[in-house]
Phi, psi and omega in degrees: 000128179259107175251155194214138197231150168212127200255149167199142172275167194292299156250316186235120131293100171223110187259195179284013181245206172097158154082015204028063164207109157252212185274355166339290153330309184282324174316295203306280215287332188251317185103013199232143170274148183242171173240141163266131167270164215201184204220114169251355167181182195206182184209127183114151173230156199277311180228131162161226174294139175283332164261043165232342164315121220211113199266237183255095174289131161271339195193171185186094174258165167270144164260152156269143211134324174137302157016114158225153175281125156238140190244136198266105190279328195281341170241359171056041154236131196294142177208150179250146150210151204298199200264351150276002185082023192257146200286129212239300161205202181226182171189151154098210202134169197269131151156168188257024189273142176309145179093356190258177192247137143273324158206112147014089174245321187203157150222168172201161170245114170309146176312336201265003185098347143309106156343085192267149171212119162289068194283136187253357164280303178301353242343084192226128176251140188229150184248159170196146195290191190247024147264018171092009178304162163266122194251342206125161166213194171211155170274162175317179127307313203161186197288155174207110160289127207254152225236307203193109200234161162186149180271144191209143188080222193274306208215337170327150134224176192240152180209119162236122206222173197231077177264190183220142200194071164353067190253112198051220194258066172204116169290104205286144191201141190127210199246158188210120165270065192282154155236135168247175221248089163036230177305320203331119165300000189236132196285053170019304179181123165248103195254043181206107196231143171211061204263143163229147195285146194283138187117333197293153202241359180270113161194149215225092159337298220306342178277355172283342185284128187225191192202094195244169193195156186197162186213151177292006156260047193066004168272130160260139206234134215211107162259126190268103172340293202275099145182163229253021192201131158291110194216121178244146180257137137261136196249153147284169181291031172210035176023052166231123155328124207245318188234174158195158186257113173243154147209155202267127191265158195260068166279152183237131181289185173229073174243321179281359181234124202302350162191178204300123178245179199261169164230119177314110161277143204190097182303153179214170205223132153260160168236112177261085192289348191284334170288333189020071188223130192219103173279137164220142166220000000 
């Protein structure tokens, strides 16, 4: 089985390259060949026609048919263009009218062609088709910050998030994995809790960080940050574990590395050809 996994940003690429530095050090110091990523084409303009004026993205995803989305936080509006990049309409916007945003948090596009949208202020996921109709919403848990939305199955996603919460008389706080059932108010299944009561001054973060992924063949793909192994767990859409991906991890010290490095935001696609399956998160 041959897998090809390839990351790209939306609009601006800024990866670990660039900045007259190359990767040479890390080649060197690991033994892993790196690849350059390379910019084939954009969307947006710095001045000109407003709808192509591009604010803040939080995600930019594909629809099907060839089509993508962006969704702009600073004016909260979802907006489409053709596969050539010409501009096709908008939707959603700042404001309190149903379909509207008060602050922006996440989207994903469902396997079934529906629009998920997270407003994090309201604390509301609002649905919509992918001409941009308003279909409905359900409410939060609670206030949460989204972290990571990504769609996995027909009608599922996944939201890995940093929420707050009221649990009996105790406000609750840290990272959280649900995947959820469309409308549903209740959460499918959550396989991942890392909550502390809020005020404690003792808490050790680093074990909520995580790193997810979901494909339209129903898998969740879930790397736990802090730990000393390269490891991915595969989960079902009822985040029990079916599988896992090992590899033997490398640390480098930062003697091997030549400059500071960043973390990327970044979509990614897999191919699996013996399967002809097409992973997206």
């Amino acid at each position: 089985m041959t897998t090809y996994i390839c990351f790209a940003t939306a609009v601006i690429l800024t990866f670990a390259c660039g900045g007259g530095h190359d990767s040479v050090g890390l080649e060197e110091a690991s033994g892993i060949e790196t690849d350059t990523l390379i910019v084939i084409d954009s969307i947006g303009v710095l001045m000109g026609d407003s709808c192509y004026m591009i604010g803040d993205i939080i995600k930019a995803e594909a629809l099907p048919g060839g089509n993508v989305i962006l969704f702009d936080r600073s004016t909260g509006f979802i907006s489409t263009f053709d596969e050539n990049g010409e501009f096709v309409f908008s939707f959603g916007g700042l404001g309190e009218a149903p379909g509207k945003f008060n602050l922006p948090g996440q989207m994903t596009v469902l396997g079934d062609g529906r629009i998920a949208v997270l407003d994090w202020m309201d604390r509301e996921v609002c649905f919509f088709s992918a001409e941009g109709e308003y279909l409905g919403s359900r409410p939060n848990l609670g206030f949460e910050m989204p972290l990571t939305m990504t769609s996995v199955g027909d009608s599922c996603f996944v939201l890995y998030s940093c929420p707050t919460r009221q649990i009996e008389e105790t406000y609750k706080m840290g990272y959280e994995l649900n995947i959820w059932e469309g409308m549903s108010e209740e959460p499918r299944a959550t396989p991942f809790s890392h909550l502390f009561d809020f005020g404690m001054e003792e808490y050790d973060f680093r074990p909520g960080y995580l790193a997810v992924a979901a494909g339209s063949n129903g898998r969740v793909y879930l790397h736990r940050m802090n730990s000393e192994e390269y490891l991915i767990e595969v989960l079902d859409l009822y985040g029990q574990p079916i599988d896992s991906i090992y590899s033997e991890a490398l640390r480098l010290s930062w003697d091997n590395i030549e400059r500071y490095p960043n973390v990327p935001y970044a979509t990614f696609r897999v191919t699996i050809d013996d399967e002809s399956k097409q992973l997206s998160g």
